[in-house]
MIVO-966894 format. One record per residue: x, y, z of N, C-alpha, C in turn; residue in three letters. Coordinates in Angstrom, 2 decimals. Example, Ala and Ser with C-alpha at 12.3 -4.5 7.8 and 13.67 -1.06 7.14 Angstrom:
2
<r n_xx="13.19" n_yy="-5.69" n_zz="7.80" ca_xx="12.30" ca_yy="-4.50" ca_zz="7.80" c_xx="13.20" c_yy="-3.30" c_zz="7.80" resn="ALA"/>
<r n_xx="12.85" n_yy="-2.25" n_zz="7.08" ca_xx="13.67" ca_yy="-1.06" ca_zz="7.14" c_xx="12.90" c_yy="0.03" c_zz="7.87" resn="SER"/>
END
This chain:
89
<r n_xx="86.76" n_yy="106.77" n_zz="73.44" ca_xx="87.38" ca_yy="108.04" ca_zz="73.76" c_xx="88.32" c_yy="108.40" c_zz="72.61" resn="UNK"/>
<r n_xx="88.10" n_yy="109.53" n_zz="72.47" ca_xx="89.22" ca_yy="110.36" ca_zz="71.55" c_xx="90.49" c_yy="111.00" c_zz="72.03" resn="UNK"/>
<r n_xx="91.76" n_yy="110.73" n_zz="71.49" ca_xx="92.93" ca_yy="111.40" ca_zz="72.18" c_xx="93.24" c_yy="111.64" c_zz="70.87" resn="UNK"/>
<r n_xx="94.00" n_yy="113.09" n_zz="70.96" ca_xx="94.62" ca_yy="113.90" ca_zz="70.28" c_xx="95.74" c_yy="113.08" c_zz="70.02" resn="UNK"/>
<r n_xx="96.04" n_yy="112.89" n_zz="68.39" ca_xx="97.22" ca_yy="112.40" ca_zz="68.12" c_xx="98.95" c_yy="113.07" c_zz="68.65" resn="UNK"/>
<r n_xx="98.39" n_yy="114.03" n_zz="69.21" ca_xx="99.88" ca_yy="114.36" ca_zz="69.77" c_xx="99.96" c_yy="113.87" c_zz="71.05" resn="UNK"/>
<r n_xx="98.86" n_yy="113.81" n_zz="71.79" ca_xx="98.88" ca_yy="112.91" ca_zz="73.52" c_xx="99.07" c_yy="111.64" c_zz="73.14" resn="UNK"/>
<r n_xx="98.88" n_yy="111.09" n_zz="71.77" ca_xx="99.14" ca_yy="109.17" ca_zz="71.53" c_xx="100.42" c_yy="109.67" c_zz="71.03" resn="UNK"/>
<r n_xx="100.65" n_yy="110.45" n_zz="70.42" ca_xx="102.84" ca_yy="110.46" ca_zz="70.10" c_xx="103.37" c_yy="110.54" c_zz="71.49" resn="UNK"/>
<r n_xx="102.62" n_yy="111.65" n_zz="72.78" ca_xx="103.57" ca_yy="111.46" ca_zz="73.90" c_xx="103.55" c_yy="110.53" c_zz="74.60" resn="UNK"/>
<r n_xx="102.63" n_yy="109.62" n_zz="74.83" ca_xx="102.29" ca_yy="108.63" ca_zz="75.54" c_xx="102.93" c_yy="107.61" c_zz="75.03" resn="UNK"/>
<r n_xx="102.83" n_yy="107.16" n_zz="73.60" ca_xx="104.15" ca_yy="106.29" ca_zz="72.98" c_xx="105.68" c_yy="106.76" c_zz="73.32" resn="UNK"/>
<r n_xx="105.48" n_yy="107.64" n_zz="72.99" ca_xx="107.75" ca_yy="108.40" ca_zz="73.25" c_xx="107.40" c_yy="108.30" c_zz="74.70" resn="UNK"/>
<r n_xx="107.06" n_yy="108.01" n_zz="75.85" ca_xx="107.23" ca_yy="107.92" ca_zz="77.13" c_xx="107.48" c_yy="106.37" c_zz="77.36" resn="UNK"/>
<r n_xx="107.05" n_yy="105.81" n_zz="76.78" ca_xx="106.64" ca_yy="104.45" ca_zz="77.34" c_xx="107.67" c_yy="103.49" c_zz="76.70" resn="UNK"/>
<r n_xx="107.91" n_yy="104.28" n_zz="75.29" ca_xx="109.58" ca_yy="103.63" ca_zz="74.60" c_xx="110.92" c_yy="104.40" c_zz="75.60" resn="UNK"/>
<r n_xx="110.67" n_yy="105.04" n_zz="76.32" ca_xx="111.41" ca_yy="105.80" ca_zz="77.24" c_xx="111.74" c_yy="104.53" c_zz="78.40" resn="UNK"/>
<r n_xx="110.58" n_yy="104.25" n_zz="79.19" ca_xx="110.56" ca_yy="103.60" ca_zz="79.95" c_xx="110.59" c_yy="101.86" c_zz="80.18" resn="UNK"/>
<r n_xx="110.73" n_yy="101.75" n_zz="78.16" ca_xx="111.12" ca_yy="100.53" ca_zz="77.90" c_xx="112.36" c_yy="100.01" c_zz="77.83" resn="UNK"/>
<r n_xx="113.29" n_yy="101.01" n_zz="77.93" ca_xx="114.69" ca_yy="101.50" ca_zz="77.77" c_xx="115.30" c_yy="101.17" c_zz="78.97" resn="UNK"/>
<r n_xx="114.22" n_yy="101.85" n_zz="79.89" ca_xx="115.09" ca_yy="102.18" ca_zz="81.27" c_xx="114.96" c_yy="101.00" c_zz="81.66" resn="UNK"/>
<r n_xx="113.65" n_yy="99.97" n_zz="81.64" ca_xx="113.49" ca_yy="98.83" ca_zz="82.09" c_xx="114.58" c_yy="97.65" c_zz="81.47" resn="UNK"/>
<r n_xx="115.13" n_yy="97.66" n_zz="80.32" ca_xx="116.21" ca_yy="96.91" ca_zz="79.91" c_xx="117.50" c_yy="97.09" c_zz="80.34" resn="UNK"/>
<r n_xx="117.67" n_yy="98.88" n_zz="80.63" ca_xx="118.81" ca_yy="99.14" ca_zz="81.49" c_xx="119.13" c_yy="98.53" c_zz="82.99" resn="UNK"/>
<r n_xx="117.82" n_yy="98.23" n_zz="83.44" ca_xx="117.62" ca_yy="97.78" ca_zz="84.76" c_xx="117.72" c_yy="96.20" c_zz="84.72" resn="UNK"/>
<r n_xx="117.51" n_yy="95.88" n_zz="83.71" ca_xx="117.94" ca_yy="94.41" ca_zz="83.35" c_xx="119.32" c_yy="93.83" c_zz="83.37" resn="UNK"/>
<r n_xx="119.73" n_yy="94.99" n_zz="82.93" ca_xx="121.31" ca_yy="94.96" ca_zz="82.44" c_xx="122.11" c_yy="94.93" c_zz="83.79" resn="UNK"/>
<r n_xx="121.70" n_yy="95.93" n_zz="84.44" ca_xx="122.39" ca_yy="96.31" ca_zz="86.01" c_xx="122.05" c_yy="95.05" c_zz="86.91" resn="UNK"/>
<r n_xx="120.99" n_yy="94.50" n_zz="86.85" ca_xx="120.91" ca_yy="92.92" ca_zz="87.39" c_xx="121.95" c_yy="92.05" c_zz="86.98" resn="UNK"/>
<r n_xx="121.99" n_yy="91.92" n_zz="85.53" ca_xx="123.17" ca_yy="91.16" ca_zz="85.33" c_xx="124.00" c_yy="91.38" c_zz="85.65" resn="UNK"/>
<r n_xx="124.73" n_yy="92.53" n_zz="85.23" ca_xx="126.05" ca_yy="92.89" ca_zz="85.82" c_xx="126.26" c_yy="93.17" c_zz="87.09" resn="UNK"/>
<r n_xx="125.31" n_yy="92.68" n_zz="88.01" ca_xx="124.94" ca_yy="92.52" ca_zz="89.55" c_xx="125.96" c_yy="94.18" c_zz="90.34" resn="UNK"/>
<r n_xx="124.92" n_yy="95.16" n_zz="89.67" ca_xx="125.41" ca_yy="96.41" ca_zz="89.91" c_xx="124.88" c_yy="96.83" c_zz="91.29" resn="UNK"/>
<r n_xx="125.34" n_yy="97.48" n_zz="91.75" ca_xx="124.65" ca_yy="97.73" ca_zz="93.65" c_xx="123.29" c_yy="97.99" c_zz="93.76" resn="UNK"/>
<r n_xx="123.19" n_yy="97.09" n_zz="94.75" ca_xx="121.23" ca_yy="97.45" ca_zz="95.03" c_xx="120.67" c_yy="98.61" c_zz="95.01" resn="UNK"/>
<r n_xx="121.71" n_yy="99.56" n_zz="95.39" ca_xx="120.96" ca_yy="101.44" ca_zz="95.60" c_xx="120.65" c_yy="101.83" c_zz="94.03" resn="UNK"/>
<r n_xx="121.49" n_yy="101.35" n_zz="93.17" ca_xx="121.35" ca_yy="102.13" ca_zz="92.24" c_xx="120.12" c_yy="101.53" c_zz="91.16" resn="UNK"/>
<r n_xx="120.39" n_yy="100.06" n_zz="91.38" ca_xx="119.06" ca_yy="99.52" ca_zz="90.56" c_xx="117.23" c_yy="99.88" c_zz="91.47" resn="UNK"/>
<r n_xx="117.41" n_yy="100.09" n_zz="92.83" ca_xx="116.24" ca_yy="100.93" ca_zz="92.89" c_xx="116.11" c_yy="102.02" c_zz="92.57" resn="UNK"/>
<r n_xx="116.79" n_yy="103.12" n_zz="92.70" ca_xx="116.93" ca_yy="104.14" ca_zz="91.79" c_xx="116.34" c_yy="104.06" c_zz="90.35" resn="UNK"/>
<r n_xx="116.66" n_yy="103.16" n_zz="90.03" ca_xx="116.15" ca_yy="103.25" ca_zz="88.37" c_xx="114.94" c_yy="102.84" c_zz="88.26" resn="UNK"/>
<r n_xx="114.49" n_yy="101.76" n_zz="88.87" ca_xx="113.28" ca_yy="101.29" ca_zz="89.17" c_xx="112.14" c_yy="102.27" c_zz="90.02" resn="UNK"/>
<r n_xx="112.77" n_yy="103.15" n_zz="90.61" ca_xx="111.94" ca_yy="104.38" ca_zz="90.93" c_xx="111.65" c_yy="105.18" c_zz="89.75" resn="UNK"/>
<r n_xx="112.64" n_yy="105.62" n_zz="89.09" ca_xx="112.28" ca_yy="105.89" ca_zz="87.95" c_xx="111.60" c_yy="105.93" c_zz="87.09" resn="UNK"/>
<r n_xx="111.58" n_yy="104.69" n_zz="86.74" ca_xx="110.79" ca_yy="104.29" ca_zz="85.62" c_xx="109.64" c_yy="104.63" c_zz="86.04" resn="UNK"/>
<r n_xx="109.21" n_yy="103.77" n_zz="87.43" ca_xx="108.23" ca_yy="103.75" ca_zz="87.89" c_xx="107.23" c_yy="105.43" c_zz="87.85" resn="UNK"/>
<r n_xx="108.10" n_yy="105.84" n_zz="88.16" ca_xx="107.47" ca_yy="107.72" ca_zz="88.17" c_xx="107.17" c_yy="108.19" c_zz="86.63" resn="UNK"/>
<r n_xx="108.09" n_yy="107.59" n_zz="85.44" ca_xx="107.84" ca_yy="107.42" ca_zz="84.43" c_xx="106.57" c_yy="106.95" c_zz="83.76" resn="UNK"/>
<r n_xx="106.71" n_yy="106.04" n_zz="84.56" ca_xx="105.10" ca_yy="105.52" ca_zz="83.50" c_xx="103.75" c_yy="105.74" c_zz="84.21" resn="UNK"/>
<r n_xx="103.86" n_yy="106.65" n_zz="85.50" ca_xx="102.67" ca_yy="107.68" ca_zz="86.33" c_xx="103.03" c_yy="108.27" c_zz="85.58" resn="UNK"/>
<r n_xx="103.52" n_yy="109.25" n_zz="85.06" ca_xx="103.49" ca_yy="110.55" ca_zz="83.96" c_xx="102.85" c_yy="109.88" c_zz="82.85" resn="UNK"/>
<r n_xx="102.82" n_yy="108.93" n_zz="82.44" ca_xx="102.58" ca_yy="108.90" ca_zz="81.36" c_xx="101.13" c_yy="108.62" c_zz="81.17" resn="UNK"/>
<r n_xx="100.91" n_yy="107.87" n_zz="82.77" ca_xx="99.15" ca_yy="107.53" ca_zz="82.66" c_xx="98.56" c_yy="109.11" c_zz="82.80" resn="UNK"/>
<r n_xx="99.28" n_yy="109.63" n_zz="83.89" ca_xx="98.72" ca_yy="110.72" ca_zz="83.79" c_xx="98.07" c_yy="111.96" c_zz="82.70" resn="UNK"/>
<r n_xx="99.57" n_yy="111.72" n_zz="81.79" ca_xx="98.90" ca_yy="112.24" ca_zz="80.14" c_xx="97.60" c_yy="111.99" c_zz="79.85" resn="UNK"/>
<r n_xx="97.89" n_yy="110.53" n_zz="79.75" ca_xx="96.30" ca_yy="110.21" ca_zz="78.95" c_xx="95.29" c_yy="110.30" c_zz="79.92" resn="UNK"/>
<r n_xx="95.04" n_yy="110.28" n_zz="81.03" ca_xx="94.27" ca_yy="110.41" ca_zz="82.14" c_xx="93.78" c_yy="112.10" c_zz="82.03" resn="UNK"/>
<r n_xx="94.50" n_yy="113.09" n_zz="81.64" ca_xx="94.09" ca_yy="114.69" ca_zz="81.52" c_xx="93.60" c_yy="114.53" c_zz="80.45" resn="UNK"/>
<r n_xx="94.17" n_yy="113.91" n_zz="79.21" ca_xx="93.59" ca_yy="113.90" ca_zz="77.66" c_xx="92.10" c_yy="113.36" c_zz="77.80" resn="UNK"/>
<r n_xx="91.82" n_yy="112.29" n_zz="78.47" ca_xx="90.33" ca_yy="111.71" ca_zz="79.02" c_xx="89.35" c_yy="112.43" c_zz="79.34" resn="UNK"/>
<r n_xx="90.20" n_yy="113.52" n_zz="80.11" ca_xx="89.34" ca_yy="114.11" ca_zz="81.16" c_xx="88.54" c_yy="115.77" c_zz="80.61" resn="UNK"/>
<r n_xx="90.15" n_yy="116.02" n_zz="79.66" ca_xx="89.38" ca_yy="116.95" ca_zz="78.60" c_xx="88.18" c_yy="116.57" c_zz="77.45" resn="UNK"/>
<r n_xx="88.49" n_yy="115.47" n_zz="77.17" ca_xx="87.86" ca_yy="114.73" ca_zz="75.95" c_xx="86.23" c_yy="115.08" c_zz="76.74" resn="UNK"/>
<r n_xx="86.21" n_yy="114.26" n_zz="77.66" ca_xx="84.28" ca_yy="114.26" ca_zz="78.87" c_xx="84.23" c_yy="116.22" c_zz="78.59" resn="UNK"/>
<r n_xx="85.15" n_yy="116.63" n_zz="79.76" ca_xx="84.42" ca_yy="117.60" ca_zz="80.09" c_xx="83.94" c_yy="118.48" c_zz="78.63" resn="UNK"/>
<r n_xx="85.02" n_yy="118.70" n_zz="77.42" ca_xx="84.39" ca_yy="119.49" ca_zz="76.05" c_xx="83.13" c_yy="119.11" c_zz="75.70" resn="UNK"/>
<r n_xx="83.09" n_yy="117.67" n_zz="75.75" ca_xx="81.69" ca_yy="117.35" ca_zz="74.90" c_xx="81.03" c_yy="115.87" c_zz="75.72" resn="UNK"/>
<r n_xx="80.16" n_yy="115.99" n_zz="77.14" ca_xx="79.79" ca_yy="115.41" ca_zz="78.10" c_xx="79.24" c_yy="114.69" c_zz="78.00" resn="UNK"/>
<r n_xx="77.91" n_yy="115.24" n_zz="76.99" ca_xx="76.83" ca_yy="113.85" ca_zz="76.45" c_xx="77.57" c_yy="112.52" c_zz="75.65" resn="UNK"/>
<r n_xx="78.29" n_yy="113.25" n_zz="74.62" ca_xx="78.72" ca_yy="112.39" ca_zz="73.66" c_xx="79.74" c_yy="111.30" c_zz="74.68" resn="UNK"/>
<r n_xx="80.50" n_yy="111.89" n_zz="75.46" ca_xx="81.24" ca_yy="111.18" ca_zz="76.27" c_xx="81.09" c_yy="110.49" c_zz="77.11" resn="UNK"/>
<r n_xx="79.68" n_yy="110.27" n_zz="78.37" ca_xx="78.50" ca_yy="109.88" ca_zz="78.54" c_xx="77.92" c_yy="108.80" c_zz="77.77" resn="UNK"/>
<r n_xx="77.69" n_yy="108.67" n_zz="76.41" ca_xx="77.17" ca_yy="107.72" ca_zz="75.61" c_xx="77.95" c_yy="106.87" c_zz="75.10" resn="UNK"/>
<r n_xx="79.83" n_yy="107.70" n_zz="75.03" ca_xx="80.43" ca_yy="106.55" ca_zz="74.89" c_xx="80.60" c_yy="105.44" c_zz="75.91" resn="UNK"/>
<r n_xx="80.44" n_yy="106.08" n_zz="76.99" ca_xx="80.51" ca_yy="105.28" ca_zz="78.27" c_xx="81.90" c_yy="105.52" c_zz="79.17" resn="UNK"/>
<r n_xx="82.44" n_yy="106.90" n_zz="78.88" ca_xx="82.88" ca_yy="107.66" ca_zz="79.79" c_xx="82.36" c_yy="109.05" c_zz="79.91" resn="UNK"/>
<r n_xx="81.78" n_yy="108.45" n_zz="80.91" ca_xx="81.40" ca_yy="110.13" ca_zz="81.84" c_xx="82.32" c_yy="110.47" c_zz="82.55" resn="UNK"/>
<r n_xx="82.17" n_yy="111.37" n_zz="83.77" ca_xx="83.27" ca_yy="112.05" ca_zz="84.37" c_xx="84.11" c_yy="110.69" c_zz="85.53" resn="UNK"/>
<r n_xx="83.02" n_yy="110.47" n_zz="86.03" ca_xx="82.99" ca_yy="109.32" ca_zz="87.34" c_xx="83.74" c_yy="108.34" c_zz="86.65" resn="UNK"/>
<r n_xx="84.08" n_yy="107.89" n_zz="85.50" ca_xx="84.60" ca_yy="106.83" ca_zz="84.76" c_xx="86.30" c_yy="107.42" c_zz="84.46" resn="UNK"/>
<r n_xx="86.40" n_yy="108.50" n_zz="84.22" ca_xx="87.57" ca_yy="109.25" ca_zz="84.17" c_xx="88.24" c_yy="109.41" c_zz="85.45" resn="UNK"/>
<r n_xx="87.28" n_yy="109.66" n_zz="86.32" ca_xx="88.04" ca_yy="109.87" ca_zz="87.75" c_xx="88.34" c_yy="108.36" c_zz="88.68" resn="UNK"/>
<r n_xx="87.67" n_yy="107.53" n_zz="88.09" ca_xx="88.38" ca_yy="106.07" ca_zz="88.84" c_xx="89.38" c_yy="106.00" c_zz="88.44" resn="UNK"/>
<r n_xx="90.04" n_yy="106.15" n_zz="86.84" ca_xx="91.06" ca_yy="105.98" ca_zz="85.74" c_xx="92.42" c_yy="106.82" c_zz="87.05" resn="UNK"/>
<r n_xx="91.95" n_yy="107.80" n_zz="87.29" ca_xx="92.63" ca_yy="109.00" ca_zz="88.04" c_xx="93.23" c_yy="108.19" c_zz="88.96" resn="UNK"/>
<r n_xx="92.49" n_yy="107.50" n_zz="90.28" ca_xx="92.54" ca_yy="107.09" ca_zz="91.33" c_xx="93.19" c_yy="106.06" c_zz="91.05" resn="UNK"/>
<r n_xx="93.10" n_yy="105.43" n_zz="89.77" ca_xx="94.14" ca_yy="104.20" ca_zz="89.66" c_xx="95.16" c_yy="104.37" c_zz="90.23" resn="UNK"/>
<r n_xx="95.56" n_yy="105.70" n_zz="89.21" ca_xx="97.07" ca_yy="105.81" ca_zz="88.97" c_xx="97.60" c_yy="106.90" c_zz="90.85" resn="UNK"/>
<r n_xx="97.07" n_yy="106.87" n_zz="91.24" ca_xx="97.23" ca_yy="107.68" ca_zz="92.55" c_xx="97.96" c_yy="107.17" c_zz="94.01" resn="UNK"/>
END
């Protein structure tokens, strides 16, 4: 599959996003910060890095539907894109 180098810049700047938040959440363990707020963050993230599959999951999905055969032969067809979908669901 082909992704547009600007969906691999957002999908990287998301995921260094959410590498952040996950060390912040590290941090708040240590400093044994209140339980509400370290799920909070951990929701977060978590919703964080669904956005981010999701990016590449639309970038996928454009990639099949523009050019079907070729995408098909790579060995994503549509049905292969839409399990990817359901992962993240």
């Amino acid at each position: 599959m082909e992704l547009p180098e600007d969906t691999v810049s957002d999908v990287i700047r998301r995921l260094r996003r959410v590498e952040g938040q996950v060390r912040g959440i590290q941090q708040m363990l240590a400093d044994n910060r209140d339980c509400r707020d370290v799920v909070t963050q951990l929701s977060a993230a978590n919703k964080a890095l669904e956005q981010a599959g999701f990016v590449l999951v639309a970038a996928g999905l454009t990639w099949c539907l523009e050019d079907p055969e070729r995408s098909a032969a790579e060995g994503y067809d549509i049905a292969d894109v839409k399990k990817m979908f359901t992962k993240l669901a």
